[in-house]
KEROZA-645241 format. One line per 8 residues: number of its first residue (from 1); their letters; for each residue z, x negated, y negated of N, C-alpha, C. Coordinates in steps of 0.001 Angstrom, whole numbers, plus 500000, padded with zeros to 6 digits. Layout:
NUM> A> Z,X,Y,Z,X,Y,Z,X,Y ~ ... .
// end
This chain:
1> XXXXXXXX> 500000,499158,501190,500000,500000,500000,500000,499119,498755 ~ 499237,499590,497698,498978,498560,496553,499871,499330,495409 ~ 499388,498363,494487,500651,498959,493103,500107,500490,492715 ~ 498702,500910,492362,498112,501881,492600,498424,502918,493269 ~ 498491,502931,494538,498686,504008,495724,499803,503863,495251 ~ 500974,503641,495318,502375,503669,495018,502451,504461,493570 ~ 502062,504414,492594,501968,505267,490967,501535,506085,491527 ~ 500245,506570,492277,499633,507525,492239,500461,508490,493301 .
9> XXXXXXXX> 500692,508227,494322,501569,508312,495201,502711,509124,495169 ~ 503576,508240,494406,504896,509258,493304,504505,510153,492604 ~ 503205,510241,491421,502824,510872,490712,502866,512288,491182 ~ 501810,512550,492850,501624,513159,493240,503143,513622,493646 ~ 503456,513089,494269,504837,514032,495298,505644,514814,493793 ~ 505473,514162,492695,506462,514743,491965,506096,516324,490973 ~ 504708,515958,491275,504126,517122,490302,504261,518109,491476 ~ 503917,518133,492678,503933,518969,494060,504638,519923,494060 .
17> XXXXXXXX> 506110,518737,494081,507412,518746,494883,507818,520588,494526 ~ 507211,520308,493257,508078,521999,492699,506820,522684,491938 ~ 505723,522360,491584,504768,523717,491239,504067,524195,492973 ~ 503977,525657,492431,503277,525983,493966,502243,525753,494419 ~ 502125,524372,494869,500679,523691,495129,500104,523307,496300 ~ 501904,522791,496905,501722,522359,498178,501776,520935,498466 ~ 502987,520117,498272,502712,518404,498512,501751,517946,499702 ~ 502438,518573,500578,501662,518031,502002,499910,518050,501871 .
25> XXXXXXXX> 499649,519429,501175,498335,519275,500816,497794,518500,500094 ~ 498268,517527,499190,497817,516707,498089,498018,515428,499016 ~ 499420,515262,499609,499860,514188,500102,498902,514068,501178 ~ 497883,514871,501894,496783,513885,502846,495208,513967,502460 ~ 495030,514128,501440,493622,513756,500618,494088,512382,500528 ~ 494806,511719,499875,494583,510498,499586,493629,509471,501272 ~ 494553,509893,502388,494086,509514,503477,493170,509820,504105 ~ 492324,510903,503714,491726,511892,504196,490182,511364,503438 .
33> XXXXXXXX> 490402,511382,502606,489267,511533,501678,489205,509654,501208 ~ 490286,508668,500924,489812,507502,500422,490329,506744,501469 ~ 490811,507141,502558,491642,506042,503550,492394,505175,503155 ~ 493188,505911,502115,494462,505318,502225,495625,505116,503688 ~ 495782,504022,503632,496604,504066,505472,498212,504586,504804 ~ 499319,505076,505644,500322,506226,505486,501148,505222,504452 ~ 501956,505856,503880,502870,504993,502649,504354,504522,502818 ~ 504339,504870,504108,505507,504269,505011,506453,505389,505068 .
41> XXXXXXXX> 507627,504848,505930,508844,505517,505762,509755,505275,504373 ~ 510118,504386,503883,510993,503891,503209,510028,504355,501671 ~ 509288,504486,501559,508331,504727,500052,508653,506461,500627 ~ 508535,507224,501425,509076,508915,501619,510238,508956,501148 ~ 511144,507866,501522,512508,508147,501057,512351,508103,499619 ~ 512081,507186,498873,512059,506744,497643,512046,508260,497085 ~ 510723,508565,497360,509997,510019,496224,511037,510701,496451 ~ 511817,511064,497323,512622,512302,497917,513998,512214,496589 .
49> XXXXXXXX> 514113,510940,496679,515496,510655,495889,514878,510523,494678 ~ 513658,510257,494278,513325,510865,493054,513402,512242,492869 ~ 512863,513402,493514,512228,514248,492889,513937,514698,493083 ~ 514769,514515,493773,516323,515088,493827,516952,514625,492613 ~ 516674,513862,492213,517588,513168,490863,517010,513968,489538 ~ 515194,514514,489741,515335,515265,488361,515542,516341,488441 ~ 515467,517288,489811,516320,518384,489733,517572,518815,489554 ~ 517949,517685,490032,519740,517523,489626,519963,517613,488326 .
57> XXXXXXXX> 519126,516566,487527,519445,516476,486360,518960,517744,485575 ~ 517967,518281,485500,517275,519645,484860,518610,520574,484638 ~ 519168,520836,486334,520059,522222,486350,521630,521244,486395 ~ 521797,520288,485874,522520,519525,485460,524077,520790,485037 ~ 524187,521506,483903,524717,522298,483033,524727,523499,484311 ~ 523886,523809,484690,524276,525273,485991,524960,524421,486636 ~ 524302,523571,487588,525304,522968,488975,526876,522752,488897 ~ 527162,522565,487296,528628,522506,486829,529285,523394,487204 .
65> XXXXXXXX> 528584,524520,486481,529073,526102,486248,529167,526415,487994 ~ 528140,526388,488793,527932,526744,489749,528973,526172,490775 ~ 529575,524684,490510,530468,524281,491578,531886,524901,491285 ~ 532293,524565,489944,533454,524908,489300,533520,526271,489768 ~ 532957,527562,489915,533447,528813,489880,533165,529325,491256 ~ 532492,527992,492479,532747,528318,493843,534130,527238,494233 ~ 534684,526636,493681,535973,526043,494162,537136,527492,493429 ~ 536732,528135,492304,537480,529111,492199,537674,530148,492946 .
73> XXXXXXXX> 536254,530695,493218,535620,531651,494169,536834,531555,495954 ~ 536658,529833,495862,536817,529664,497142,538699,529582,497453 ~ 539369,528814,495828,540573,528628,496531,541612,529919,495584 ~ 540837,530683,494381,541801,531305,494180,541244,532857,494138 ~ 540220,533139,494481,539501,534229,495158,539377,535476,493387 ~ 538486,534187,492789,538331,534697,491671,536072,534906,491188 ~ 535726,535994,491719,534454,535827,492184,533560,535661,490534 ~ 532645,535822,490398,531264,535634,489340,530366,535364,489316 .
81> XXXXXXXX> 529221,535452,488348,527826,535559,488796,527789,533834,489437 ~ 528166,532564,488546,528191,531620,489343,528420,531645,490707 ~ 529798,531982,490793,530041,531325,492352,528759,532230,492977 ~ 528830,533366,493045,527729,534138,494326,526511,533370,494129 ~ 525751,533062,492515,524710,531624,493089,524776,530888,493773 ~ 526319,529996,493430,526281,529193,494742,526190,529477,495890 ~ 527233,530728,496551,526842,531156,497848,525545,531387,497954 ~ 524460,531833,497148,523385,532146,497679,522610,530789,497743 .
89> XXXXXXXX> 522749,530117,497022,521812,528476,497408,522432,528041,498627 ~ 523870,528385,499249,524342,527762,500737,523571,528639,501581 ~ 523922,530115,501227,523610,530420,502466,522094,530379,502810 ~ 521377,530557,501694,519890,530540,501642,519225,529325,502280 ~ 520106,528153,502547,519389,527027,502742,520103,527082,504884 ~ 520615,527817,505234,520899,528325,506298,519643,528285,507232 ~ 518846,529168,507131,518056,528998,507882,516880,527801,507804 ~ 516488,526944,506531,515753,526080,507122,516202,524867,507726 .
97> XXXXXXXX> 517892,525020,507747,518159,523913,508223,518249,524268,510323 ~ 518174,525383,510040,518256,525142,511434,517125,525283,512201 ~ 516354,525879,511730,514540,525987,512575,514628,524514,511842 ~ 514746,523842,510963,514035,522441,510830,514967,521390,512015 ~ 516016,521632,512298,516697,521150,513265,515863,521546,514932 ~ 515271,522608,514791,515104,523022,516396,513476,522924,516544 ~ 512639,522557,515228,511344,522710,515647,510965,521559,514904 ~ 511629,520730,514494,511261,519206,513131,510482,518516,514616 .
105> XXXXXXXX> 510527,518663,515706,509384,517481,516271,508266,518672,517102 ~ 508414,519415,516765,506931,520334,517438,506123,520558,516025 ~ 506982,520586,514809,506133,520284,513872,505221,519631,513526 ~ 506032,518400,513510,505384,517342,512985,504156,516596,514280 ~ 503987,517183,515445,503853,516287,516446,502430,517436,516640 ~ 502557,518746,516203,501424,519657,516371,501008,520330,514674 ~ 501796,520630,513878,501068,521331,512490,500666,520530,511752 ~ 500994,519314,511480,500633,518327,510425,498856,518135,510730 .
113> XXXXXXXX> 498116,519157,510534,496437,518660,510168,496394,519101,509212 ~ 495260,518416,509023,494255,519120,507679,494148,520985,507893 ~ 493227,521306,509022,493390,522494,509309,494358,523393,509117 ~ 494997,523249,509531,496702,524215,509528,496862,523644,507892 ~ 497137,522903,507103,497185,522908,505764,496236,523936,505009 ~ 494690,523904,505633,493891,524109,504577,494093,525770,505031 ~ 494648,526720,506184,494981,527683,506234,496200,528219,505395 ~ 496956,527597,505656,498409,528146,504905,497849,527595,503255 .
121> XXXXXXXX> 497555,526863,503082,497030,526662,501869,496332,528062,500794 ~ 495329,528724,501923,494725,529622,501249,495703,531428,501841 ~ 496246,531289,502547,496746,532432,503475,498186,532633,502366 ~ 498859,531757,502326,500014,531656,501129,499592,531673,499517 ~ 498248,531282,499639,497889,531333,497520,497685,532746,497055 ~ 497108,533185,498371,496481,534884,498412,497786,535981,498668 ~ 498739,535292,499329,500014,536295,498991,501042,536016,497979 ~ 500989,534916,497400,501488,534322,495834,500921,535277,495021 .
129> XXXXXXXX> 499008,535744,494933,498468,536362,493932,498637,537761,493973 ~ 499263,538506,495213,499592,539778,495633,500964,539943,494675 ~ 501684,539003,495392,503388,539244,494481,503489,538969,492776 ~ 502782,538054,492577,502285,538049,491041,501878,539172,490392 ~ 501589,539949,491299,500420,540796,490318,501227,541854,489842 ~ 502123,542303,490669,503545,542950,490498,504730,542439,490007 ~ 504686,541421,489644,506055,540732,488948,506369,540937,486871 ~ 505384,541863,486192,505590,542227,485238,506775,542890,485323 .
137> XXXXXXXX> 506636,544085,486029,507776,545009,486460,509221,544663,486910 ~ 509156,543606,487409,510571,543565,487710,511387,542702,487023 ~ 513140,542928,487096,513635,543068,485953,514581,542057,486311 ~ 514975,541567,487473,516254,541011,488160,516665,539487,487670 ~ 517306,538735,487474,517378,537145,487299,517944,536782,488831 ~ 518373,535355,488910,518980,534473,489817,520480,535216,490143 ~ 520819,535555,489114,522530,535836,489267,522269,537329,489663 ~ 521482,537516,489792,521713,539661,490359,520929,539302,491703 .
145> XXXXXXXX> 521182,538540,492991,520610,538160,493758,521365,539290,494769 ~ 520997,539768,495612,521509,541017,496526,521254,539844,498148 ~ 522077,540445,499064,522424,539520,500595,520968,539956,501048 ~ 519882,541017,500644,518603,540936,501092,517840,540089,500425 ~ 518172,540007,499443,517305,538862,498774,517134,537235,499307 ~ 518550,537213,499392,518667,535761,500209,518488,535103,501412 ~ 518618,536662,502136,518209,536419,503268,516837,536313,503326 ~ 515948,537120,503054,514293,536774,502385,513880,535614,502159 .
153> XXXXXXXX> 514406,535176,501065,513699,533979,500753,514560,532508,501199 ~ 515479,532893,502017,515855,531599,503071,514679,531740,504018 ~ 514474,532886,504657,513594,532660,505855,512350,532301,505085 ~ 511928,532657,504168,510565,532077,503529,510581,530630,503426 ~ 511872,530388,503088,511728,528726,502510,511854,527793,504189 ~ 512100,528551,505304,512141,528035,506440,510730,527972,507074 ~ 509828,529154,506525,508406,529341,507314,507509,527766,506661 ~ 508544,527397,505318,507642,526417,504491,508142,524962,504976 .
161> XXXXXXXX> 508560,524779,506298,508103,523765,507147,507193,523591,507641 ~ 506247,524925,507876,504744,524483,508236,503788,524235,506722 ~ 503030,522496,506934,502688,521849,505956,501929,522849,505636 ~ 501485,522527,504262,500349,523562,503360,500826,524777,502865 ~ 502388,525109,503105,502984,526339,502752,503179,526263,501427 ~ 503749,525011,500914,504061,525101,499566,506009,525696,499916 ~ 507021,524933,499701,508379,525389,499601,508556,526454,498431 ~ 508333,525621,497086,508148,526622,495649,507336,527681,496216 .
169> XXXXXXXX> 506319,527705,496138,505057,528307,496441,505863,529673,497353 ~ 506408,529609,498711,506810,530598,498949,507885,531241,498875 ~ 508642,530305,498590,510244,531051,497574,510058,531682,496833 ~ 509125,531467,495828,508631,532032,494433,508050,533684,495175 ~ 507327,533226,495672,506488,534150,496408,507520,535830,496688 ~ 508668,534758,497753,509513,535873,498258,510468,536225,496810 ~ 510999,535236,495827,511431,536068,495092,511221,537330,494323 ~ 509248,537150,493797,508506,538002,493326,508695,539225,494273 .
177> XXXXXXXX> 508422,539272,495163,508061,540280,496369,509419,541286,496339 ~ 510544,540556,496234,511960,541170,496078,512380,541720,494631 ~ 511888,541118,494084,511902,542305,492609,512490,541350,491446 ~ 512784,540136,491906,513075,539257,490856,511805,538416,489830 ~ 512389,538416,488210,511319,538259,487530,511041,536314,487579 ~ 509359,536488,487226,509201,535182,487649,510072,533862,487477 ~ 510647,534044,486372,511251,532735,486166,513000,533106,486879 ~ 513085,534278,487209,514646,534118,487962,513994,533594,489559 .
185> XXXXXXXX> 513029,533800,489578,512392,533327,491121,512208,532102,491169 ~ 511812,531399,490364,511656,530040,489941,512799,529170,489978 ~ 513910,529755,489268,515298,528946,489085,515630,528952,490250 ~ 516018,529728,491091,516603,530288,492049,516218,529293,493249 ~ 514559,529149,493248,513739,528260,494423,514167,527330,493565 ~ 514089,526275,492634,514240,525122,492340,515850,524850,493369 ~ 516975,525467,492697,517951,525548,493519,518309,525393,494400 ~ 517396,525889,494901,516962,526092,496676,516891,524792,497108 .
193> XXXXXXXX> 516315,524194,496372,515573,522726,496690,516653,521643,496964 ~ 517495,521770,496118,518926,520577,496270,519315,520430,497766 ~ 519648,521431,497979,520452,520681,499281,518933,520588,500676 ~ 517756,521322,500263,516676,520626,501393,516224,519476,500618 ~ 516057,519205,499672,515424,517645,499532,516509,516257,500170 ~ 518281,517408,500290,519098,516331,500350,519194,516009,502399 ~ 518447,516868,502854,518984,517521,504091,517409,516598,504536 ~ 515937,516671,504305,515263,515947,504017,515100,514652,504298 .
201> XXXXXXXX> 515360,514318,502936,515843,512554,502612,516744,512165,503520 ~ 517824,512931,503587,518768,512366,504574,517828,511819,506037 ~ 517400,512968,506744,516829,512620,507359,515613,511807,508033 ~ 515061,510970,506458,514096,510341,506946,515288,508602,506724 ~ 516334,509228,505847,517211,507865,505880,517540,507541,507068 ~ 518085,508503,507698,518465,507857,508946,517387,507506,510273 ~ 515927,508034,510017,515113,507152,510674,515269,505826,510180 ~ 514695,505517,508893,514696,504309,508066,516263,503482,508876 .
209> XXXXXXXX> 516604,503538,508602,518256,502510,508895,517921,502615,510227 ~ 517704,503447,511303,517496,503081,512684,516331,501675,513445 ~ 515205,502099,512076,514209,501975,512420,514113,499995,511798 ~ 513275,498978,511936,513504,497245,511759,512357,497360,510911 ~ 511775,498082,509810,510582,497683,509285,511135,497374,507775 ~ 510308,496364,507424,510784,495608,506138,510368,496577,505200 ~ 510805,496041,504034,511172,497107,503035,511094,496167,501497 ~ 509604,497367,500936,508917,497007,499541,509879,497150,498762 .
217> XXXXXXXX> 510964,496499,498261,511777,497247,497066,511245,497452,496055 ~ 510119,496795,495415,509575,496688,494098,508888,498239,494420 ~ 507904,498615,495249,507722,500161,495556,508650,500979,495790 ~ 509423,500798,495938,510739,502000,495756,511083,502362,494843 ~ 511309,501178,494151,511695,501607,492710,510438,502525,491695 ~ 509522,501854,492065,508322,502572,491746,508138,503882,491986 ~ 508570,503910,493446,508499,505617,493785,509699,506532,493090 ~ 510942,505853,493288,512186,506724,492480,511521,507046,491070 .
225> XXXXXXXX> 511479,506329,490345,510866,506168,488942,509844,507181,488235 ~ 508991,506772,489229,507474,507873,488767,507544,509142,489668 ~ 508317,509475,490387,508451,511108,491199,509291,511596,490583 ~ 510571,511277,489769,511786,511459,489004,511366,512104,487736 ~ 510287,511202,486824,509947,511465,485851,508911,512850,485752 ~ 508072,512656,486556,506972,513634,487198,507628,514749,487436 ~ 508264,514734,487812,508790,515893,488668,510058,516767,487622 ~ 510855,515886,486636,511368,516215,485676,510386,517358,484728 .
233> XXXXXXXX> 509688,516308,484176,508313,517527,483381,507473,518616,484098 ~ 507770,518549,485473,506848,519328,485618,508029,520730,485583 ~ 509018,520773,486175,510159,521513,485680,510264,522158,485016 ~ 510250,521470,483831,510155,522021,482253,509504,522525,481882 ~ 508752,522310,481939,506737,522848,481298,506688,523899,482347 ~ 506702,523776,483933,506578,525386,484561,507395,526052,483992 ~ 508883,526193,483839,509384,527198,483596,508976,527630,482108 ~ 509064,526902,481286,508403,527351,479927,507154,528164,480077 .
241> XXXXXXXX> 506594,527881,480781,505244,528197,480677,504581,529423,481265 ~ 505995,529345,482711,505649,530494,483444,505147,532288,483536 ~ 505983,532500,482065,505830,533783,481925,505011,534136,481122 ~ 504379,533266,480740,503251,533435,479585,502127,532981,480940 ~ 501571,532349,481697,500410,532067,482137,500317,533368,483755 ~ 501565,532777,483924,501229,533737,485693,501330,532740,486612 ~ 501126,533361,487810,500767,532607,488943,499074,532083,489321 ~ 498839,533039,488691,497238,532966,488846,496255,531500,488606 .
249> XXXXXXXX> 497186,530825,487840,496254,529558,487746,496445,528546,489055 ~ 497953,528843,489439,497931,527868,490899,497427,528363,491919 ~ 497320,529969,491908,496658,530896,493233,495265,530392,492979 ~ 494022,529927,491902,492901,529593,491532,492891,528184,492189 ~ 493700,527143,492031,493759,525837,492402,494145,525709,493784 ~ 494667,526833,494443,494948,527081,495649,493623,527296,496729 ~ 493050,528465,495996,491868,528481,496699,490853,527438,496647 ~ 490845,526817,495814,489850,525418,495860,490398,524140,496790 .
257> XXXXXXXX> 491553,523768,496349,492506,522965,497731,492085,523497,498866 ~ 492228,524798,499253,491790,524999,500172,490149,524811,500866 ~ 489442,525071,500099,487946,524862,500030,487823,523887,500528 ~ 488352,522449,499895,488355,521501,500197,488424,520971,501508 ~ 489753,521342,501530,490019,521046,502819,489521,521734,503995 ~ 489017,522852,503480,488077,523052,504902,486749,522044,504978 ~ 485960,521610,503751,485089,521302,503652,485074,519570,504805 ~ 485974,518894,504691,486964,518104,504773,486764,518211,506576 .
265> XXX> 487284,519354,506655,487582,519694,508645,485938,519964,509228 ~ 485072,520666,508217,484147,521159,508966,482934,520468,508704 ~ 482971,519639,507433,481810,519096,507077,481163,518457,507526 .
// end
């Protein structure tokens, strides 16, 4: 991997990580299309602990609110819209940890093609543009989250172990679908994201430390750096942006990713 693939590399995972685009889909054009050879284990970790450090930092001011009033919640049984966020980012992250626990090597060992990307790619942009189209109407934020809601879009954010799903992409999806307005769907999936990017990373750490392969530090840092930053703005600017544009411009970029990538499998 050159200094190049490594910028570009991060760039990518970080803009991904959280608009509904789909990393995995971006993340194998590079190989696909210029033969780039894979970017290792230890450069995966890197991006991961990037794109976790600017989400952290973004909801920096909630995560406060959010811990503080589940240690209240929890030791002096004093409830609020915080703490039940928090319960809903635990319990919500419930189910992908455990289908990613019981199916993380039939995954990776059978869904990871182009194909199966360039399907869920277009099969998920086209039910993003369904739930969009109805999300004027609804009225709900993050903190009016109901035990159907969460349960919803945990199992959504679990189906988005198969690559090309897009995680954002179908959280968002299921929040819309449940009656929450775009940007409480948005916060809510970003949220979502903390403890799987940490559950994640963890887990490719502890390949990495098992595993004897030397290790680029100067690309690590590279990757923390430029997925951190990337991934910070892209944050910002979606949610700003969200309720004024729609979904419709990533459901448009969706169907062309997809194009692609069929073009790609069948050409």
């Amino acid at each position: 991997m050159t200094l190049l693939h490594a910028l570009i590399l991060a760039l990518i995972q970080g803009l991904t990580e959280f608009l509904p685009i789909s990393s995995s889909a971006h993340l194998i054009l590079p190989s696909e299309i210029l033969g780039w050879s894979d970017q290792g284990l230890a450069f995966d970790v890197s991006v991961h602990v990037g794109t976790l450090l600017a989400v952290v930092l973004y909801f920096r001011g909630e995560l406060m609110d959010m811990s503080s009033a589940w240690f209240q919640h929890v030791v002096k049984h004093q409830p609020s819209n915080d703490a039940r966020l928090a319960w809903a980012v635990l319990w919500g992250t419930v189910p992908v940890g455990i289908i990613g626990l019981l199916f993380k090597g039939f995954i990776e060992q059978n869904l990871r093609t182009t194909l199966v990307i360039a399907i869920t790619t277009l099969v998920f942009g086209l039910l993003m543009w369904f739930a969009d189209s109805f999300a004027n109407k609804n009225q709900r934020n993050e903190h009016q989250l109901t035990i159907r809601d969460i349960v919803v879009v945990g199992i959504a954010q679990a189906i988005a172990l198969i690559p090309g799903t897009s995680r954002s992409g179908i959280t968002i999806t299921a929040g819309l679908l449940m009656g929450l307005t775009r940007e409480g769907a948005a916060r809510f999936s970003f949220l979502l994201s903390i403890p799987v990017i940490v559950l994640a990373g963890g887990l490719k750490m502890l390949d990495l430390i098992s595993g004897s392969l030397p290790v680029a530090w100067g690309y690590i840092f590279i990757g923390i750096a430029v997925s951190a930053t990337s991934a910070y703005l892209t944050i910002h600017f979606f949610l700003k942006l969200l309720d004024r544009i729609g979904l419709v411009p990533f459901v448009i970029y969706r169907l062309l990713l997809a194009a692609a990538l069929f073009w790609i499998v069948l050409g």
